[in-house]
C-alpha positions in Angstrom: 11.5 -138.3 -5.5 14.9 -136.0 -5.4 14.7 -135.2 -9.4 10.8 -134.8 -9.2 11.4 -131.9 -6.8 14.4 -130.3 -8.5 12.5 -130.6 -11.7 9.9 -128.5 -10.1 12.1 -126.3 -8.5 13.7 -125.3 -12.0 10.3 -124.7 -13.3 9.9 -122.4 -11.0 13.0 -120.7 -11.7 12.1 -120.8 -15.2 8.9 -119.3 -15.4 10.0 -116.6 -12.6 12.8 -115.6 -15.4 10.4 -115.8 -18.3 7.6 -113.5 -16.1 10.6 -111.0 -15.7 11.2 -111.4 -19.5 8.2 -110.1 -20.0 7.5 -107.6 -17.2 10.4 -105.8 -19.2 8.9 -106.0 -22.6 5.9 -104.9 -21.4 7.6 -102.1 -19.7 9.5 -101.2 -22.3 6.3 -101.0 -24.7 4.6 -98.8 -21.9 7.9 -96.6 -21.7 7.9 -96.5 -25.3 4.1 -94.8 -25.6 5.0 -92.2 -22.7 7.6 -90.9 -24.6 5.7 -89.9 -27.5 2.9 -88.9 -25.3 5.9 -86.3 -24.1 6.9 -85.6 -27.0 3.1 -85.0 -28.4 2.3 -82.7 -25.3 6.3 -80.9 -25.9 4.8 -80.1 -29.6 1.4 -78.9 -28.4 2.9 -76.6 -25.8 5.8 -75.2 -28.3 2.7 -74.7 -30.9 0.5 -72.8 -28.0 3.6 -70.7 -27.3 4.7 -69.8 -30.1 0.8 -68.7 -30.9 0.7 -66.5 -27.2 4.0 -64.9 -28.4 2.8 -64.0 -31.3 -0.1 -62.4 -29.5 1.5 -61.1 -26.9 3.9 -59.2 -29.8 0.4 -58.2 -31.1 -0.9 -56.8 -28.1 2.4 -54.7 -27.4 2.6 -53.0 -30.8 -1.0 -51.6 -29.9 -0.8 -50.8 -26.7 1.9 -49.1 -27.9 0.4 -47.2 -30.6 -2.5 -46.5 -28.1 0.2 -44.7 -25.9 2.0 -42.8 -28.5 -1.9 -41.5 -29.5 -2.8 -40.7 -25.9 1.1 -39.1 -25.4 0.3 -37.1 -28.8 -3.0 -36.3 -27.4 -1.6 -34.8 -23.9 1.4 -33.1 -25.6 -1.0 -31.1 -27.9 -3.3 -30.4 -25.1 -0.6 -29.6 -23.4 0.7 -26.6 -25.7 -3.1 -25.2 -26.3 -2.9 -24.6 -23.1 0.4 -23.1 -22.9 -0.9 -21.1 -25.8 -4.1 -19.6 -23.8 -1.7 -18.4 -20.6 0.9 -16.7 -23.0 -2.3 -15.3 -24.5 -3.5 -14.1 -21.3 0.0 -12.7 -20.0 0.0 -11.1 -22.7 -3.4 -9.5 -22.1 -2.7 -8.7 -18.5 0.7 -7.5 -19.7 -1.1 -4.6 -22.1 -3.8 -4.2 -19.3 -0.9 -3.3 -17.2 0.4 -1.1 -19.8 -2.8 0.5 -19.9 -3.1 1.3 -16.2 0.4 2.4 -15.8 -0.3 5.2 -18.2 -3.5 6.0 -17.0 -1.6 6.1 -13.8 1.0 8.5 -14.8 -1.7 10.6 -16.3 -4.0 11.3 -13.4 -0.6 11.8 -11.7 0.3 14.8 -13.6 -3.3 16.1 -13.3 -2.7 16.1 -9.5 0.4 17.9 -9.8 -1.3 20.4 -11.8 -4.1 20.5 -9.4 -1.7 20.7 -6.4 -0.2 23.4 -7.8 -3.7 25.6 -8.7 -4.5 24.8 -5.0 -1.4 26.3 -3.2 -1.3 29.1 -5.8 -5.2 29.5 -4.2 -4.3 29.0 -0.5 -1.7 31.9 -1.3 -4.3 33.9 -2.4 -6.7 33.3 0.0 -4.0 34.3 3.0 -2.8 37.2 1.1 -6.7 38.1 1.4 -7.1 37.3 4.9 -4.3 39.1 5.7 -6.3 42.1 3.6 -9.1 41.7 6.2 -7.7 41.3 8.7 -6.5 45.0 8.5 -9.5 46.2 7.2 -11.7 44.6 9.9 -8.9 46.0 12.3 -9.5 49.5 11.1 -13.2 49.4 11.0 -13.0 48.4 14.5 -11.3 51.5 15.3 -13.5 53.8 14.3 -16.4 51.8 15.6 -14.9 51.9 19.0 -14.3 56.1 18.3 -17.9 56.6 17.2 -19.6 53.9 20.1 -17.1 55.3 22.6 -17.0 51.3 23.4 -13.5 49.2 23.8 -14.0 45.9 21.9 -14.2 43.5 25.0 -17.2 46.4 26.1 -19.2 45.2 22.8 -18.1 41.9 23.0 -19.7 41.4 26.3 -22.9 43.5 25.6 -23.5 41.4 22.4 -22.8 37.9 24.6 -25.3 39.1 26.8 -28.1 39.8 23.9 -27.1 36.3 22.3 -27.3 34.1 26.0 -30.4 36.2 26.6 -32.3 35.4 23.5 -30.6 31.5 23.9 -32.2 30.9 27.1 -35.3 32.4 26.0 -35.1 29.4 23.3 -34.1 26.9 25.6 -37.2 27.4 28.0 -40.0 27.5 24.9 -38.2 24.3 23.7 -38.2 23.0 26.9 -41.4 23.6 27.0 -42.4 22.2 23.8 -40.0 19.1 24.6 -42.2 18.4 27.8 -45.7 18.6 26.3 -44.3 16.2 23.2 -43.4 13.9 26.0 -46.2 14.2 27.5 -48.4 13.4 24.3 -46.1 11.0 23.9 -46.1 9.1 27.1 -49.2 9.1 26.9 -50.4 7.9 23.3 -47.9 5.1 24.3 -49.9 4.2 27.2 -52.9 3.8 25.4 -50.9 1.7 22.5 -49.5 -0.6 25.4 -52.9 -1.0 26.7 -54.8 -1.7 23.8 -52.1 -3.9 22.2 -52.5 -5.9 26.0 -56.1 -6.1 25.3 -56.1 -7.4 22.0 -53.8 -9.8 22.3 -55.5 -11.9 25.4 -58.9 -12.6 26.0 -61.0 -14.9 28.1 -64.4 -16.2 28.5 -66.6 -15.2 31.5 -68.3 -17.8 34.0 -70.9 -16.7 36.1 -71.6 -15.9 39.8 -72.8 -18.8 41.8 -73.8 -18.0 45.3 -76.2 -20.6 45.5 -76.2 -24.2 43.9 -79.0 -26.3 42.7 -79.1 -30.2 42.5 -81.8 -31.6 39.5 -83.8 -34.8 41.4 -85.0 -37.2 39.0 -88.2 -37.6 40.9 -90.2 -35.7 43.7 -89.8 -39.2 46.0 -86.1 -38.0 45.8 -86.8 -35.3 47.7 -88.2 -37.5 50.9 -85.7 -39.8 50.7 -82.9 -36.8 50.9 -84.7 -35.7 54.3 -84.6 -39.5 55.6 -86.6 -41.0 58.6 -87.4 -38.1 61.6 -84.5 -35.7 59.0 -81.7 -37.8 59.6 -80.0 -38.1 56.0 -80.7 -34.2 55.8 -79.1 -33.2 58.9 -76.1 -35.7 58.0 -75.4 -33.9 54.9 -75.5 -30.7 56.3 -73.1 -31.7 59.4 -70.7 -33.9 56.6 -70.4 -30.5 54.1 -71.0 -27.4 56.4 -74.2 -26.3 54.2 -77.7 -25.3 54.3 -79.8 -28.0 52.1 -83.5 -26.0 51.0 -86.2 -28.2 49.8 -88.8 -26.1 49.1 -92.1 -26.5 46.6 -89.8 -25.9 43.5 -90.0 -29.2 41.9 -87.6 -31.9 41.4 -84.8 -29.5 42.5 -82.7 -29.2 46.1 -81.1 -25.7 46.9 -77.6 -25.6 48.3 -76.7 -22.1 50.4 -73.2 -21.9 52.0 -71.2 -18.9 51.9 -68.4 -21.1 51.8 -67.8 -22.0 48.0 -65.8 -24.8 47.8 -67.9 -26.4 51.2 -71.1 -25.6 48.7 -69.1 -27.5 45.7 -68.4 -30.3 47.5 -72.3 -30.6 48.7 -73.6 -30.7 45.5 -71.2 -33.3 43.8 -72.0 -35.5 47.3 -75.9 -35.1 46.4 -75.5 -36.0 43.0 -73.1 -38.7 43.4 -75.9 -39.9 46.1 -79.1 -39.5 44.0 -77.3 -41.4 41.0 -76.1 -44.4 43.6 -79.9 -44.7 45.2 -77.9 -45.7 48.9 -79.1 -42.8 50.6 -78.0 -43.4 54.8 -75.5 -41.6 57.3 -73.0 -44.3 57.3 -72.6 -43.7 53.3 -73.1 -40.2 52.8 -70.1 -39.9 55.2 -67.9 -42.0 53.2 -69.4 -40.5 49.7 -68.3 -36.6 51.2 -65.2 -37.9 52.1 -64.2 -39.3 48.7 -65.7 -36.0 46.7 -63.7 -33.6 49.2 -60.5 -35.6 48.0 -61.7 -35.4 44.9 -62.3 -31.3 45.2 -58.7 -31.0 46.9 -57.2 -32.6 43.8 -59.2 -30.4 41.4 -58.1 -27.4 43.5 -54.3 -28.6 43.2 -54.4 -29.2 39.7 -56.0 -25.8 38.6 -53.4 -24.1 40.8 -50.5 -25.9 38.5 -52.2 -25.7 35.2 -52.3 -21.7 36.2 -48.5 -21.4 37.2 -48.1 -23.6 34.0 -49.8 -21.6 31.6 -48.6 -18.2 33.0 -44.9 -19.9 33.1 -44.0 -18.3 36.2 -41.4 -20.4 37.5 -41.2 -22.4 41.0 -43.9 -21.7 43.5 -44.6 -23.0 46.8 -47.0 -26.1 46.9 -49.9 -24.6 49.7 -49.6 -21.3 47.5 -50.2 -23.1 44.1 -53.1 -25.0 46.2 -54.3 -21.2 47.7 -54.2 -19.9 43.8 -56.5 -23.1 42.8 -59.5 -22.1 45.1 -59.7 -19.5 43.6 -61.4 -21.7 40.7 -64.4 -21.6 43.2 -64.2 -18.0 44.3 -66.7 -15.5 42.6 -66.5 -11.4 42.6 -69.5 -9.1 41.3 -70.2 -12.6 38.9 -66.3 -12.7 37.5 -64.3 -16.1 38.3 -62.0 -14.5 40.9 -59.5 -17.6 39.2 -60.0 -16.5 35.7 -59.7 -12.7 36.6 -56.2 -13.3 38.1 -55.1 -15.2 35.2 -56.6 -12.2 33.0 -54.1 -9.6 35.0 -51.2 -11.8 35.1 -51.8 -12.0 31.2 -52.3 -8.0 30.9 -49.4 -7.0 33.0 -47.2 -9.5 31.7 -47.9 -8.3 28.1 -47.6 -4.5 29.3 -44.3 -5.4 30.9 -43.0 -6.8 28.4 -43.7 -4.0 26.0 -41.9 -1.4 28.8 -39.0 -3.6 29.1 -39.7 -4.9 32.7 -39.2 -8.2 34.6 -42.4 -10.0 32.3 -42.1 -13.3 35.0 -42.3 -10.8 38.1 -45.3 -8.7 36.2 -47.4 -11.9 35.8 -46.6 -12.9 39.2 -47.8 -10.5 41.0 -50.8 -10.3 38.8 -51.8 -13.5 39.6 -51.3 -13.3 43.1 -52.6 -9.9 44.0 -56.3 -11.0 44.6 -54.7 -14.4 46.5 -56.5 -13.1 49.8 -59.9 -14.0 48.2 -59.4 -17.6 48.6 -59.3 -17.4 52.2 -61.4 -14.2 53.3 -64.5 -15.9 53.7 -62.3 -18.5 56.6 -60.0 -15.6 58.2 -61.6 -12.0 59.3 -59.9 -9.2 57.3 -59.4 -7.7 54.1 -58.1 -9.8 51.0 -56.0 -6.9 50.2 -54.5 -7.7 54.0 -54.7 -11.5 53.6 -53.0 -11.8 50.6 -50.0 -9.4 51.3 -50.0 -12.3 54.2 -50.0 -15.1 52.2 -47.0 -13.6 49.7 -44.8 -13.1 52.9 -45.6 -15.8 54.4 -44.6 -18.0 51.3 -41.3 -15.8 50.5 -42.6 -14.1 47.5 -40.6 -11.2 45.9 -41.1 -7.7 47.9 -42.6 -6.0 44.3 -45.3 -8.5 44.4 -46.0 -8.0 47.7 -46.4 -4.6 47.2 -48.7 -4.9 43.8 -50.8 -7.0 46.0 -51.0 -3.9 49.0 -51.3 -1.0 46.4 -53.7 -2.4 44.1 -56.5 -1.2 45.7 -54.8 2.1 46.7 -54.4 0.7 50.3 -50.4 1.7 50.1 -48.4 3.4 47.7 -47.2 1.7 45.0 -43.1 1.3 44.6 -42.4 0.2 41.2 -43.7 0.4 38.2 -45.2 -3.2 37.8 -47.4 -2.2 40.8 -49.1 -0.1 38.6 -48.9 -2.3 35.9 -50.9 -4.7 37.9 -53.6 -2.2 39.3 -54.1 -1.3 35.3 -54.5 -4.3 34.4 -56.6 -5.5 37.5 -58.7 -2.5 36.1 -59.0 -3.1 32.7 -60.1 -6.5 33.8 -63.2 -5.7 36.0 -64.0 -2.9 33.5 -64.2 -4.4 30.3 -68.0 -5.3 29.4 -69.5 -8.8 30.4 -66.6 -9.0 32.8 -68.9 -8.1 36.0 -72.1 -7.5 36.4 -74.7 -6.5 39.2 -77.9 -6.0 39.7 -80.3 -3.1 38.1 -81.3 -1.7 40.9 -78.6 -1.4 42.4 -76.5 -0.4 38.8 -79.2 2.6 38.7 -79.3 3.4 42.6 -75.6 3.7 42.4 -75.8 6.0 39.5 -78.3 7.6 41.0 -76.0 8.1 44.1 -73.3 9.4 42.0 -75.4 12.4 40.3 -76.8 13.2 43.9 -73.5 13.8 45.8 -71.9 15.8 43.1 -75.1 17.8 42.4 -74.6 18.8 46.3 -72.2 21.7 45.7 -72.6 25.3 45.2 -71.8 25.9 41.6 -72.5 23.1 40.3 -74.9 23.5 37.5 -75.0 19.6 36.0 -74.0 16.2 37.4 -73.6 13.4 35.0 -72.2 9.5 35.9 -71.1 7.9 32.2 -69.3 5.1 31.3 -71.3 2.3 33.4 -70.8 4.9 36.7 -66.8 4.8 36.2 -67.0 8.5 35.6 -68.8 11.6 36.9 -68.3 15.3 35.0 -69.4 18.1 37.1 -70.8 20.9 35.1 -70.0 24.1 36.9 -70.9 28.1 36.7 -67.7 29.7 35.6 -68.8 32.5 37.4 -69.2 31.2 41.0 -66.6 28.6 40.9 -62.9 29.4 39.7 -60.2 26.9 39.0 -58.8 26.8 42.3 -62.0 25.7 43.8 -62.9 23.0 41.1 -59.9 20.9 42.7 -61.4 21.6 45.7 -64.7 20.4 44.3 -63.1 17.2 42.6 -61.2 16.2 45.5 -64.6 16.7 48.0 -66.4 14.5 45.7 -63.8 11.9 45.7 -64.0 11.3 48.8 -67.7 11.4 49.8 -67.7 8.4 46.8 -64.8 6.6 48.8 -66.9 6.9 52.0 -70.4 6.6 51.1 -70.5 4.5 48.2 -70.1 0.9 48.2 -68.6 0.1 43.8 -66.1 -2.2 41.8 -63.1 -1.0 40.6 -62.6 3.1 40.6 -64.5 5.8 39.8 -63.0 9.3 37.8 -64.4 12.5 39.1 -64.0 15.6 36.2 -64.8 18.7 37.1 -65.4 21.2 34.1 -65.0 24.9 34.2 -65.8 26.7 31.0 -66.8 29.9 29.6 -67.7 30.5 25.9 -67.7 34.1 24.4 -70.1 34.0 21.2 -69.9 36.6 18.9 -71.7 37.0 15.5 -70.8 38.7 11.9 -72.8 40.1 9.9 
């Protein structure tokens, strides 16, 4: 059993040494094809680097040849251009050359010249000097013959020249004035006419009374109510006069009050269209139109201040300016026309070199009083120099708004601006109109009261009754008395006549002498 298991055990050792025998051979073998693997891959890279030295060598000698073309190249451009600035230098340097003798020549002309002009100045004092005694001696004897010292004749002839100069003086003077005055004038006209060319605005009627279409003639009874009481609610809600009358399918609204009248006829028409005809809602339909009229009021006010670009302005006096839109005068928009001066003025100001912002502010406020003179007793003239205090405007427009009538002197020259333009605004044609009656009585009227006078031989109103010439005798009348005439008329027109705008009295004195040749 003991030799059976050291028999195995050297067995075991056995094969263990044999396995290790051949683990070397094998390794060996192995160790054996790495090598000349190494040595295969040593070849190769020896073979790829002799090949990239080679190329490498290769590259160089061009490159360098590449350089030595480029330095050729750059040394070559290199003297052309050295060349071309020697060249130049050398064409300055004769240039130079040039000048300098050019130089030295025109200097030795100026010597020359120098010399010819003291040699004259010599001359010239040597001559003086000649003169001088002769003018010396004739003075002598003139003072022997005219028994006159010299500072006698010098004073005498002084006398004859400041004479005849201030003679000179007043005709120029003279001449000066009436070229200013043509002058002055001709610009005037220019400044106008340029002001009414440039702006112009449509006209709107006069409205004094307003009337309501009905769609029906049972309209009509249901307007009036039971026993009148939807007529007399209207009238109490709006402040107006309702007149149904046989004119068919049509309600007239009378209210002296323009914006109260306004507000009636968008109620009616806001009731018609609804059919609910009844106190309780004809109350609620004025209140929501008289809102309605206050905020078309404000917003017309702005959109006038915005278009006219007049600056900050008080809110109640924007809201005063945009009632205006309901305000009428001789059939002219009373809004539109104070829009149209502001416009005029501000253009005229602007050609005169005045305060343009102050011009078109006062020409839009200087008929503000119109808003409110149907509400407050007095004058708009009055009212709206009220209103501009009251609201802190600037004294000049206050003063445009008092003188544009001719109620106060104006004091500045944008008051005048503004009557001009307020004016050229009621003047112009289509901007006012009246009836023809009272158009011809009024011309009529005119012809009467200047006809009145003794002298007068012919009375004539032109130009839409702005104007009256008086024709008189030359014999009874003389000049003095024709201003006497013109100023009597004036104010017998002022008194007696009721008119738009202003009216020119001329008063013409003329003789003709007629002779003939034969």
């Amino acid at each position: 059993m003991d030799k059976l298991n050291l028999t195995s055990v050297l067995f075991g050792i056995l094969g263990v040494l044999i396995g290790v025998v051949i683990m070397m051979l094998i390794s060996r073998a192995g160790l054996n094809r790495d090598k000349q693997k190494a040595k295969l891959i040593v070849e190769e890279a020896e073979a790829n680097a002799k090949s990239v030295l080679k190329q490498a060598v290769l590259d160089g000698k061009t490159q360098a040849y590449d350089l030595k073309l480029q330095a050729e190249k750059e040394i070559k451009d290199r003297r052309n251009e050295v060349q071309n600035l020697e060249n130049k230098l050398l064409r300055k340097e004769d240039s130079l050359e040039y000048r300098e003798k050019s130089i030295k020549e025109n200097e030795k002309k100026l010597d020359a010249k120098l010399r010819e002009a003291d040699e004259k100045v010599s001359k010239l004092n040597k001559m003086e000097e000649d003169l001088q005694t002769r003018i010396d001696s004739q003075m002598a004897v003139l003072e022997q013959v005219s028994n006159m010292s010299r500072e006698d004749a010098k004073a005498e002839l002084m006398g004859i020249v400041e004479q005849k100069i201030k003679n000179e003086i007043a005709v120029y003077i003279r001449d000066q004035e009436e070229e200013a005055r043509q002058k002055a004038q001709q610009n005037a006209q220019e400044i106008i006419a340029t002001a009414i060319q440039r702006y112009s605005q449509d006209e709107i009627g006069e409205r004094t009374v307003s009337v309501v279409a009905l769609p029906s003639e049972d309209m009509k009874g249901r307007i009036i109510g039971r026993e009148g009481r939807n007529i007399r609610a209207i009238e109490q809600a709006t402040g107006v006069d309702l007149v149904i009358d046989d004119t068919p399918e049509a309600i007239t609204i009378s209210c002296f009050n323009p914006i109260r009248r306004e507000i009636a006829r968008l109620s009616l028409e806001t009731l018609i269209r609804d059919g609910r005809i009844q106190p309780g809602r004809i109350e609620d339909v004025v209140r929501k139109v008289t809102r309605e009229i206050d905020e078309t009021i404000m917003k017309a006010g702005e959109e006038a201040c915005f278009k006219l670009q007049i600056g900050k302005m008080n809110k109640e006096l924007i809201k005063t300016i945009g009632r205006l839109k309901y305000r009428y005068s001789y059939g002219q928009n009373v809004l539109q026309h104070s829009m149209e001066v502001a416009f005029l003025a501000g253009m005229m100001a602007a050609e005169l070199g005045l305060n343009q912002v102050i011009a078109k502010r006062a020409g839009l406020l200087h008929d503000i009083g119109k808003a409110v003179d149907f509400e407050v007793d007095g004058t708009h003239v009055e009212l709206g120099a009220k209103l501009a205090k009251k609201y802190g405007e600037d004294p000049i427009v206050i003063n445009a708004i008092e003188s544009h009538h001719g109620d106060v002197e104006p004091t500045n020259l944008i008051s005048n601006l503004v009557a001009a333009a307020d004016t050229l605004s009621a003047a112009r044609p289509g901007a006012r109109y009246e009836g023809i009656e009272n158009y011809i009585n009024r011309l009529e009227s005119l012809e009467k009261i200047a006809s009145e006078y003794e002298g007068v031989e012919k009375a004539y109103a032109i130009q839409a009754g702005r104007e009256v010439r008086v024709m008189v005798v030359p014999e009874k009348v003389d000049d003095a008395k024709c201003h006497y005439i013109a100023h009597e008329i004036k104010e017998r027109i002022e008194n007696e006549l009721t008119y738009p705008g202003q009216i020119k009295v001329t008063v013409i004195r003329e003789t003709r002498a007629n002779e003939i040749a034969r």
